[in-house]
C-alpha positions as CSV (number, residue, x, y, z in Angstrom):
1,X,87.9,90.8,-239.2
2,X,87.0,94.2,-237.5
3,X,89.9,96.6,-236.7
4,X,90.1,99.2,-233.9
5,X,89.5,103.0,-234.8
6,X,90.4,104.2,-230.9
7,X,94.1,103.1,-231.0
8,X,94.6,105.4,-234.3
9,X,93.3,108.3,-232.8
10,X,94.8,107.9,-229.4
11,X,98.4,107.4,-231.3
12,X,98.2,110.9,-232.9
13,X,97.2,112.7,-229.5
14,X,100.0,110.6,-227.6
15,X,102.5,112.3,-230.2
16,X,101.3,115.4,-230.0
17,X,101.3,115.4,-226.1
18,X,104.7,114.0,-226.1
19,X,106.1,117.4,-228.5
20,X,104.0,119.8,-226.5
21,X,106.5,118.5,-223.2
22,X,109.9,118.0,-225.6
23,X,108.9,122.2,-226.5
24,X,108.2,122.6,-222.8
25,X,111.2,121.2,-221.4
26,X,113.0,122.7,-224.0
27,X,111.9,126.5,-223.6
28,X,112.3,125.2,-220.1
29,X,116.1,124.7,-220.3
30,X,117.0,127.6,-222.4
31,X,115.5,130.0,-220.1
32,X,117.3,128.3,-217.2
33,X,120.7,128.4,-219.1
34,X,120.3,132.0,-220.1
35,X,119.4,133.1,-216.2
36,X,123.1,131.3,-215.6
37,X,124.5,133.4,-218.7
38,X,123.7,136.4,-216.9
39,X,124.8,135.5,-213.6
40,X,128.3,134.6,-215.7
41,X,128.4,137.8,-217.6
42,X,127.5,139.9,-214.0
43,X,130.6,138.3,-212.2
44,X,133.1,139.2,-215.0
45,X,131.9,142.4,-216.0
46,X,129.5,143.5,-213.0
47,X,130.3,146.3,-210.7
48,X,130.5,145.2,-206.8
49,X,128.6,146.5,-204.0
50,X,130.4,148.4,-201.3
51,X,129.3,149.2,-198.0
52,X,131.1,151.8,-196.0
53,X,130.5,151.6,-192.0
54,X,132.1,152.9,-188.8
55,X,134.6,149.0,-189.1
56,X,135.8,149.9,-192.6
57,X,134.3,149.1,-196.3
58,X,133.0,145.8,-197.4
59,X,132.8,144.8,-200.7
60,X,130.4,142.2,-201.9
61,X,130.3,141.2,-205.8
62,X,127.3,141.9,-207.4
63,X,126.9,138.1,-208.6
64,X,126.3,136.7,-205.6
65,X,122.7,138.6,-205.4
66,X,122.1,137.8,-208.8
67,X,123.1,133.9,-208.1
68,X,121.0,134.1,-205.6
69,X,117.5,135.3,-207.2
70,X,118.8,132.9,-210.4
71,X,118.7,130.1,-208.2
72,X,115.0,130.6,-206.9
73,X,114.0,131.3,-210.6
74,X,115.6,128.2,-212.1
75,X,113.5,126.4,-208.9
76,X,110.3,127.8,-210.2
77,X,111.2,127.0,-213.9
78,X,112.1,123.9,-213.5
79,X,108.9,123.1,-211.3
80,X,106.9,124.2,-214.2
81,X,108.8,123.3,-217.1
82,X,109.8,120.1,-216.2
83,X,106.4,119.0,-214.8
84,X,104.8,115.6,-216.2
85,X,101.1,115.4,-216.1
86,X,100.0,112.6,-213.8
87,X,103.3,111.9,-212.6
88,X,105.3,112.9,-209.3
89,X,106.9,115.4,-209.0
């Protein structure tokens, strides 16, 4: 009886693979939860922007800006943190 040395090496590297994407994805989600955090923490305690023109004065919160470059960085974060090697994405 002869007994395969491959599938106990391969078994090791599957694991390891398989906690290098659980660290990924979870480094991955913490960044993206802190980027919301802040966007939170600007509309309750952030100062608004206000524009004064010839019509009158606008006033904009300062969250909405910040929403809006947290939503193209969770984009890219997600892209990379959440990416599978070999699958589609």
């Amino acid at each position: 009886m002869t007994i395969s040395h491959e599938s106990s090496s391969a078994r090791p590297d599957r694991r390891r693979r398989m906690s290098r994407l659980v660290v990924d994805e979870a480094w991955a989600s913490l960044a993206i939860s802190v980027m919301w955090l802040a966007v939170l923490l600007d509309a309750l305690f952030g100062p608004d922007l206000v524009v004064n023109n010839a019509s009158g004065m606008t006033t904009i919160p300062s969250a909405v800006f910040v929403a809006l470059f947290a939503y193209l960085a969770t984009r890219v974060v997600a892209r990379y943190g959440f990416h599978r090697p070999g699958g589609t994405d």
